[in-house]
PLY file of the C-alpha trace (Angstrom):
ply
format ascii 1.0
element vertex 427
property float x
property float y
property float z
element edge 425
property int vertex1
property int vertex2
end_header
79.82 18.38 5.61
75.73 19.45 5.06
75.14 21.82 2.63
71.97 23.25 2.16
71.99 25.10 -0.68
77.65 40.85 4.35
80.90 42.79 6.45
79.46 45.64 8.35
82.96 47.94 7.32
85.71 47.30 5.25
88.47 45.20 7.22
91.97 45.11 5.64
92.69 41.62 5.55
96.27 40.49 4.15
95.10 36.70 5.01
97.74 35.57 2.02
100.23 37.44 3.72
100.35 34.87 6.06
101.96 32.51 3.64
104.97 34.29 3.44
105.62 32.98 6.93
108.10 30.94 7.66
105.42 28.73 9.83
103.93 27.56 6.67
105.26 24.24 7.14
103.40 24.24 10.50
100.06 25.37 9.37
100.00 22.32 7.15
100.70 20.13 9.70
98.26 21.61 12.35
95.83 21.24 9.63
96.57 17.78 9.31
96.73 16.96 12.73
93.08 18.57 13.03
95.20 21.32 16.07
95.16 24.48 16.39
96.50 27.79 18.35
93.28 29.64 17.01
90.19 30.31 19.59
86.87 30.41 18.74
86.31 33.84 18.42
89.26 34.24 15.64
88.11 31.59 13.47
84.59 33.09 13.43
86.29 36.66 12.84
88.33 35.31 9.79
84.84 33.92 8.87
82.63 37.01 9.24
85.48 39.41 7.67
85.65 37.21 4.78
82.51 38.87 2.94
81.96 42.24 2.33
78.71 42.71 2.89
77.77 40.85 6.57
75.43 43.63 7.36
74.92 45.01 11.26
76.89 42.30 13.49
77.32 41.42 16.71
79.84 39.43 18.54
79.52 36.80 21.91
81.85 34.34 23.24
81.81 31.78 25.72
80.92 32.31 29.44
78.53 35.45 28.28
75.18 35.74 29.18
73.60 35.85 25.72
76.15 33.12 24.22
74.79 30.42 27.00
71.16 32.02 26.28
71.81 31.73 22.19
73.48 28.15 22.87
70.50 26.35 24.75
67.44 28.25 23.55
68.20 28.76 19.78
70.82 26.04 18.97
69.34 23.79 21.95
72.73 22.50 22.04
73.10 20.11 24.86
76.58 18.76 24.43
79.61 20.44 26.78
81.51 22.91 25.22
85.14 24.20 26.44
85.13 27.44 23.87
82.43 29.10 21.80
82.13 32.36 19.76
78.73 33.80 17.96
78.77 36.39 15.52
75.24 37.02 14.50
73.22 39.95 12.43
71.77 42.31 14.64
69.37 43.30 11.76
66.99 40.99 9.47
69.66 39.30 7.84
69.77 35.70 8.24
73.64 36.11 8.58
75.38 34.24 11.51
78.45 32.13 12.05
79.53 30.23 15.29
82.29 27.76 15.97
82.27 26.07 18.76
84.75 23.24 20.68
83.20 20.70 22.22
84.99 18.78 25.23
84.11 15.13 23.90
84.65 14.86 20.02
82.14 11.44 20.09
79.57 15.03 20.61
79.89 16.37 17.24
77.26 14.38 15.30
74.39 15.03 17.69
75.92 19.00 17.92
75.80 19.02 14.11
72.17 17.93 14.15
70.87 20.36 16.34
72.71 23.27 14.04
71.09 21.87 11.20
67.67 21.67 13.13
68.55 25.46 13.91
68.75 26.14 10.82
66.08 24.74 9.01
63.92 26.67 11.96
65.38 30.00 10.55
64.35 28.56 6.81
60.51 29.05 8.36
61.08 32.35 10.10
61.93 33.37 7.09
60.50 31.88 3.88
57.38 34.00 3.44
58.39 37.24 5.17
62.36 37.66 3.75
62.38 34.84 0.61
66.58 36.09 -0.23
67.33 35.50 3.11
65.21 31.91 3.15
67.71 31.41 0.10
70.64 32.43 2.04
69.76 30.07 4.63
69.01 27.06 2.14
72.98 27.23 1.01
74.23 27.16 4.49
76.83 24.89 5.76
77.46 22.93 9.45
80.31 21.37 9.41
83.02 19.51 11.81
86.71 19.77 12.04
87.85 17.75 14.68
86.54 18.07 18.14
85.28 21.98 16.30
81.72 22.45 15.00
80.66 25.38 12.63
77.90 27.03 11.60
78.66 29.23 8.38
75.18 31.34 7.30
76.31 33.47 5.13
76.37 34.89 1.35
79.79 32.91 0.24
80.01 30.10 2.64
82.63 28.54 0.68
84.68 31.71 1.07
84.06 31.43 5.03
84.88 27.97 4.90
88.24 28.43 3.17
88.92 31.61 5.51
88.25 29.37 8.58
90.92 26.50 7.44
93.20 29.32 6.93
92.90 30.93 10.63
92.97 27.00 11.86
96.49 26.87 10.63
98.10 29.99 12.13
100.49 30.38 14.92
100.69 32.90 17.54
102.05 35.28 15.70
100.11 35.45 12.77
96.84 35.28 14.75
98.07 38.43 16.45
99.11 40.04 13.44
95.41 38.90 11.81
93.62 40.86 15.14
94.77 43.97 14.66
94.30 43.82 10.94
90.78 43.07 11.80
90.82 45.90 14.84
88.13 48.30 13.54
85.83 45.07 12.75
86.35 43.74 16.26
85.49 47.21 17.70
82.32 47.35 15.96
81.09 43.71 16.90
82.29 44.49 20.55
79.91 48.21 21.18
77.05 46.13 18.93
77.14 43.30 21.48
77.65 45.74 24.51
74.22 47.93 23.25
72.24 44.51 22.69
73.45 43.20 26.30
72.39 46.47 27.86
69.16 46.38 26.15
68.36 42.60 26.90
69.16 43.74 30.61
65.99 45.92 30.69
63.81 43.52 29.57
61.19 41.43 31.40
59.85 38.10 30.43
56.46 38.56 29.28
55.44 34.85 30.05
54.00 34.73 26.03
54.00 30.96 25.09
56.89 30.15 23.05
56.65 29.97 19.22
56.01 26.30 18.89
53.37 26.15 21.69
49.82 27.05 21.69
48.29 29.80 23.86
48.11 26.86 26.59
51.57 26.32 26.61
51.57 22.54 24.87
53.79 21.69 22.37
52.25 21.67 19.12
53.25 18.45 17.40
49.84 18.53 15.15
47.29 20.96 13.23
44.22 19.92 15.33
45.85 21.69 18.35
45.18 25.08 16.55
42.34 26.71 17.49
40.78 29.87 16.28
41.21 33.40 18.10
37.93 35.19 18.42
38.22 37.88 15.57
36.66 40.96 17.90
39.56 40.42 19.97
41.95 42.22 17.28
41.00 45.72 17.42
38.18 47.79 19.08
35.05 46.86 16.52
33.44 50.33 17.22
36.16 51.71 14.40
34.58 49.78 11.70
30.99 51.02 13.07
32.21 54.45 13.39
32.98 54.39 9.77
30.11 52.79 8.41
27.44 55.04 10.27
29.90 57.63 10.28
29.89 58.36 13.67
33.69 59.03 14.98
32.63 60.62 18.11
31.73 56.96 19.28
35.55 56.85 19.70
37.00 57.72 23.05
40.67 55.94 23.01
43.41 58.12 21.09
44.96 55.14 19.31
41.40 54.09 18.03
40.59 57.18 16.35
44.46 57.75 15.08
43.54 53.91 13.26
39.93 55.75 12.23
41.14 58.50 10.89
44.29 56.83 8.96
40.85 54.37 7.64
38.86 57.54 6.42
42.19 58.84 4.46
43.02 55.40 2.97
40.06 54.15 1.79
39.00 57.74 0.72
42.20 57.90 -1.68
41.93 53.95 -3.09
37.52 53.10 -3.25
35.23 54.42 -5.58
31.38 53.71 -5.43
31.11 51.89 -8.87
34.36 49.35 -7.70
33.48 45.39 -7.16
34.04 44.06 -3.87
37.17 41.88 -6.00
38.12 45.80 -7.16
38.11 46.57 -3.50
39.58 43.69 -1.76
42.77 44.02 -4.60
42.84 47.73 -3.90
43.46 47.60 -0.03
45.95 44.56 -0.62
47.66 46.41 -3.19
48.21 49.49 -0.80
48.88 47.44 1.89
51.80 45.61 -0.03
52.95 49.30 -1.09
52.76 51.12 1.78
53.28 49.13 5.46
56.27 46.78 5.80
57.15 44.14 8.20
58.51 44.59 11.01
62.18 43.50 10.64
63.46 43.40 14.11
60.78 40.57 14.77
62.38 38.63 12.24
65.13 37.66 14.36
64.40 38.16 17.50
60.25 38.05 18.29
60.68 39.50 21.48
61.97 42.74 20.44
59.48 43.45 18.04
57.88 47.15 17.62
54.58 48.50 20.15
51.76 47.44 18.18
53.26 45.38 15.81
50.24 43.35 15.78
47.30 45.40 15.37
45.95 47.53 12.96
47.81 50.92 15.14
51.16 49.57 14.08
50.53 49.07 10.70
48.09 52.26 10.24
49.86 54.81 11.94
53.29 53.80 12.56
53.18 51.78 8.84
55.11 48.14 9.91
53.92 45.03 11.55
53.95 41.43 11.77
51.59 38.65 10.65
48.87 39.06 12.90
49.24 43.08 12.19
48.58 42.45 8.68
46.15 40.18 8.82
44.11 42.21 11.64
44.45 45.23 9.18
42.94 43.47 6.52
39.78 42.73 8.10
39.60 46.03 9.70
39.40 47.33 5.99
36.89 44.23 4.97
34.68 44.87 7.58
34.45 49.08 6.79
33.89 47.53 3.09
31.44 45.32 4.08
33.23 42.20 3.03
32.94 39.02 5.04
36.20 38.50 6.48
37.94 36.44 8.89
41.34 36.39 10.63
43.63 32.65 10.36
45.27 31.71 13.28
48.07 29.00 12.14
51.67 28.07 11.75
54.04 27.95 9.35
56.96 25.65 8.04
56.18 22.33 9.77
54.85 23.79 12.59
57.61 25.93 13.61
56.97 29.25 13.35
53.15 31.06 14.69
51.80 32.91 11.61
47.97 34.64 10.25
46.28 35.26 7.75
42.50 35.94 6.28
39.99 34.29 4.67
38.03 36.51 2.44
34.03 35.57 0.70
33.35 36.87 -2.58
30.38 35.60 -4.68
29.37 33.27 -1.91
33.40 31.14 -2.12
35.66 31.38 0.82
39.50 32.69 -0.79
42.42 32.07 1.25
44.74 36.01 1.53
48.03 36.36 2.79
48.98 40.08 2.25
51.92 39.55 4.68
53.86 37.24 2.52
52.80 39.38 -0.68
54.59 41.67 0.76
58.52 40.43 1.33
61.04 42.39 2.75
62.83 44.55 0.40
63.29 48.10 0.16
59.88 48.60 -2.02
60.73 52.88 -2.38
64.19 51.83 -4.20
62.32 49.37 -6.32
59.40 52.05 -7.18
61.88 54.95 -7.83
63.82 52.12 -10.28
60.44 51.18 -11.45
60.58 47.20 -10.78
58.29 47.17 -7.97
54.75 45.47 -8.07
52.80 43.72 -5.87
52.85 40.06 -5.31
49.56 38.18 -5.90
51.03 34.58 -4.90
48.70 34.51 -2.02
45.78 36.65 -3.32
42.52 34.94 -3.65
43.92 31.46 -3.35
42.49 27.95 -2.51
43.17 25.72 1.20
45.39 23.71 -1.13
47.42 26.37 -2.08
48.41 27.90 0.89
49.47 24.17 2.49
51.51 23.68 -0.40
53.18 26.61 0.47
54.14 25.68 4.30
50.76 27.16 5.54
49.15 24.66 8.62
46.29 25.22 10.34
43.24 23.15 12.03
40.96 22.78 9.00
38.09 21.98 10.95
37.54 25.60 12.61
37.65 27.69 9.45
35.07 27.62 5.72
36.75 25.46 3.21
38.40 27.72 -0.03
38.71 25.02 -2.37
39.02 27.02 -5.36
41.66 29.65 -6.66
40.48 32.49 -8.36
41.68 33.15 -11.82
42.82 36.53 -13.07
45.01 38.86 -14.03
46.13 40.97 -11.47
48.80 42.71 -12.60
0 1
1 2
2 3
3 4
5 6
6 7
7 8
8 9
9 10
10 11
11 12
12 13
13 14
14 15
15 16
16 17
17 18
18 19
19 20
20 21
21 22
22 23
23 24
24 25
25 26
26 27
27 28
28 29
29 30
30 31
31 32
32 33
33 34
34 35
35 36
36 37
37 38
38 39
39 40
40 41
41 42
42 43
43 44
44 45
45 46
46 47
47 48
48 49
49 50
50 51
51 52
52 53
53 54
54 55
55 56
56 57
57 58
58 59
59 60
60 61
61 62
62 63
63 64
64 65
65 66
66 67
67 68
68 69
69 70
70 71
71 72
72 73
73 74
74 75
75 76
76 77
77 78
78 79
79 80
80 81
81 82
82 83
83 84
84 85
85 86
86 87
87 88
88 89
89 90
90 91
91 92
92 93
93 94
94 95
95 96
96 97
97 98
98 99
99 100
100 101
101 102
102 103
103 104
104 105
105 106
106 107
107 108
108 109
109 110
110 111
111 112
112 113
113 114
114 115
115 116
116 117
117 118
118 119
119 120
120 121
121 122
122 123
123 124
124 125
125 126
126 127
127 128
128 129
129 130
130 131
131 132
132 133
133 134
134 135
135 136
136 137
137 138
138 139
139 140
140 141
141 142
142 143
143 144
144 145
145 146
146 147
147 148
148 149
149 150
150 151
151 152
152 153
153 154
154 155
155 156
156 157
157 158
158 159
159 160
160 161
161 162
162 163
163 164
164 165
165 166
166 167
167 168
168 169
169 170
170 171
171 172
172 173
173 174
174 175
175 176
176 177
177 178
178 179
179 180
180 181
181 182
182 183
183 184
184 185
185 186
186 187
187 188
188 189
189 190
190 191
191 192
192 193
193 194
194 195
195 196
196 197
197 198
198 199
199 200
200 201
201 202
202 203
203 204
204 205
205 206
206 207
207 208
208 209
209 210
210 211
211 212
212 213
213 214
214 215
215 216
216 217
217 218
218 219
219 220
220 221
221 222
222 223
223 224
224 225
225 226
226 227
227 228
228 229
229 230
230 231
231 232
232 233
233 234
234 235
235 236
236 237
237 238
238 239
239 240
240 241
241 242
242 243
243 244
244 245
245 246
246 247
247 248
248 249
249 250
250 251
251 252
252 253
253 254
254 255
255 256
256 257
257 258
258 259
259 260
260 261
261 262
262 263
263 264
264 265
265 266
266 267
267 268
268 269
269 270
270 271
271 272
272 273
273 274
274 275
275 276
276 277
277 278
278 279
279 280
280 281
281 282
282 283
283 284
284 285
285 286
286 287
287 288
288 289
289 290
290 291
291 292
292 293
293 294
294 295
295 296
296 297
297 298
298 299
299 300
300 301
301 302
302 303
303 304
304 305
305 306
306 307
307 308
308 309
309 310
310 311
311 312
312 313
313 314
314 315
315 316
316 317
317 318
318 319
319 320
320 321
321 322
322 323
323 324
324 325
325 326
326 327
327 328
328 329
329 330
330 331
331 332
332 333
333 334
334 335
335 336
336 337
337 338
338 339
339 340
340 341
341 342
342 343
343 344
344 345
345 346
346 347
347 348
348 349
349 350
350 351
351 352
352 353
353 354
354 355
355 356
356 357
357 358
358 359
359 360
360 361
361 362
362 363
363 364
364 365
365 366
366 367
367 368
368 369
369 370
370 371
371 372
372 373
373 374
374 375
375 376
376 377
377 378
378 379
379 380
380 381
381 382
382 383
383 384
384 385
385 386
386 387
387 388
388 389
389 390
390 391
391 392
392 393
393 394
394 395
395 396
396 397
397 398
398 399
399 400
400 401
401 402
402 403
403 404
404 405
405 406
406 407
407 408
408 409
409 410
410 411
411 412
412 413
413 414
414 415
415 416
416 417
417 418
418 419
419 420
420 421
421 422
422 423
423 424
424 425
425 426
């Protein structure tokens, strides 16, 4: 076993009931034997009711359209499988557990690489935008039982773990008994799966490159094959004109004046005339990091991320978006203040995951800014009402060093150096 280091309702498990049974005898010798009577989709059930807290699940088995889809284009899982069941968050949670049989048991070392690859993958997704969840993913477990391998991403692993060898000893009857105490559970997973089925029916692929390729469709196996994205391309740049001449009839398109007009209020409410261009650069990062969020759906599944999740509308109007929403944003607000600015185009954890950020010039020195992942996912009006929220400044003002240390790639060559961190107390 690999260890790197949520229930949506309450289900009524009596799992030590099960000792009582007079097949006791038998479950220790299935166990032994490495057999069992158990499918798939009840061991991952015992799993996934085993915590309380597994947050919004869902539920596909083998032969379905989105367990074949999940099998070769997130697990990229080549090995033959007889029987397979997914149960996966249908939220931002990282949470997810699958077991699956494979017909040829000489499979299950190359199977339980390309979980662990899966995995670490998530770990990028994840490590700037949701850090608990990065965590949750760091303690995860893939293991093999047999001609069985499992993927256990959860809060107690160990707990799932035990839960699974449990199941894996039952007979018939028990496992019976076990489904209906977990009847309400299965219900739920079943009508999640059935809406997310439906709603992957409607859609259309969009022929966007995937997340490891550049915008011409090669792999990207190096930073050199990077290249910047013109910055004008981001967001009309008659906004930022409009404001500084103060001309807002120059405007024609509804969602550019809804971003000018959200611009006016903002910057109205945080900048004063005496402020430093530092005063004002920390002031739009700060409300930024209060007030927009990240689009969680994108988190696990890109494609079904929100309209506009990548421009300035999304985060200005509707208040989430993603990296590139953030990062367009922030120059939007840079170039109304006057502040050189510049968008990042890059990737993230080893190259797996796209991901943006700015570049920002004060007193003549290029400072790397990466308001999205000052900003992690947590419920920040909670936090304020409790009084333990503040912003993050890990990425605020920081050198090229700095940010690659902290899983940030990008082609070097195509941006102004920032070798220097700028000191200070922000807080």
């Amino acid at each position: 076993m690999k260890k790197y280091g949520y229930r949506l309702i309450t289900c009524l498990l009596v799992l030590s009931m099960s000792l009582s049974f007079a097949a006791c005898g038998k479950t220790e010798n299935r166990n032994k034997n490495g057999y069992t009577e158990a499918s798939c989709y009840q061991l991952a059930l015992a799993m996934a009711a085993s915590e309380e807290e597994n947050g919004e699940l869902a539920v596909t088995v083998y032969g379905d359209r989105n367990f074949d889809m999940r099998l070769q284009s997130f697990y990229e899982l080549e090995e033959e499988i007889t029987d397979g069941c997914i149960i996966y968050s249908t939220t931002e949670r990282s949470t997810e557990f699958a077991v699956l049989k494979l017909k040829n048991k000489e499979d299950t070392d190359a199977a339980v690489s390309s979980l662990e690859e899966y995995i670490n993958d998530r770990i990028g997704a994840y490590i700037g935008y949701f850090p608990e969840e990065a965590d949750v993913l760091q303690n995860s477990y893939v293991f093999a039982k047999k001609q069985y391998v499992v993927l256990d991403i959860s809060r107690m692993p160990e707990t799932a773990q035990e839960a699974f060898e449990r199941i894996f000893g039952y007979d018939q009857k028990q496992l019976l008994q076990y489904e209906e105490e977990c009847e309400e559970l299965v219900q739920t997973l079943e009508e999640n799966e059935s809406r997310i089925s439906q709603n992957a029916g409607a859609e259309e692929d969009t022929g966007k490159p995937e997340a490891n390729e550049n915008a011409e469709g090669e792999n990207i196996t190096d930073e050199s094959q990077l290249h910047d994205r013109d910055d004008s391309t981001y967001f009309n740049q008659d906004i930022a004109t409009a404001y500084l001449n103060g001309t807002p009839e120059i405007l024609t398109d509804e969602k550019d004046i809804a971003v000018y007009d959200r611009i006016v209020e903002i910057l109205s409410e945080i900048i004063t005339e005496d402020m430093t261009e530092l005063e004002k650069e920390k002031a739009v990062h700060d409300y930024m990091c209060m007030y927009m969020e990240y689009d969680r759906k994108a988190l696990n599944y890109p494609e079904a991320q929100m309209p506009d999740s990548d421009n300035p509308y999304g985060m200005l109007v509707d208040g989430y978006g993603i990296c590139s929403g953030y990062a367009s944003t922030f120059l939007l607000f840079m170039d109304c203040l006057e502040i050189d600015c510049i968008v990042v185009e890059g990737m993230a954890y080893n190259l797996t995951e796209p991901h943006a950020w700015n570049k920002v010039k004060l007193s003549g020195e290029w400072y790397c800014v990466d308001v999205t992942w000052d900003d992690p996912v947590y419920d920040e009006e909670l936090a304020m009402e409790a009084g333990q929220w503040y912003p993050e400044y890990t990425y605020f003002n920081c050198s090229d060093e700095d940010l690659a240390n902290a899983f940030h790639q990008w082609n070097k060559t195509e941006y102004p150096e920032s070798p220097y961190t700028m000191e200070g107390n922000w807080y």
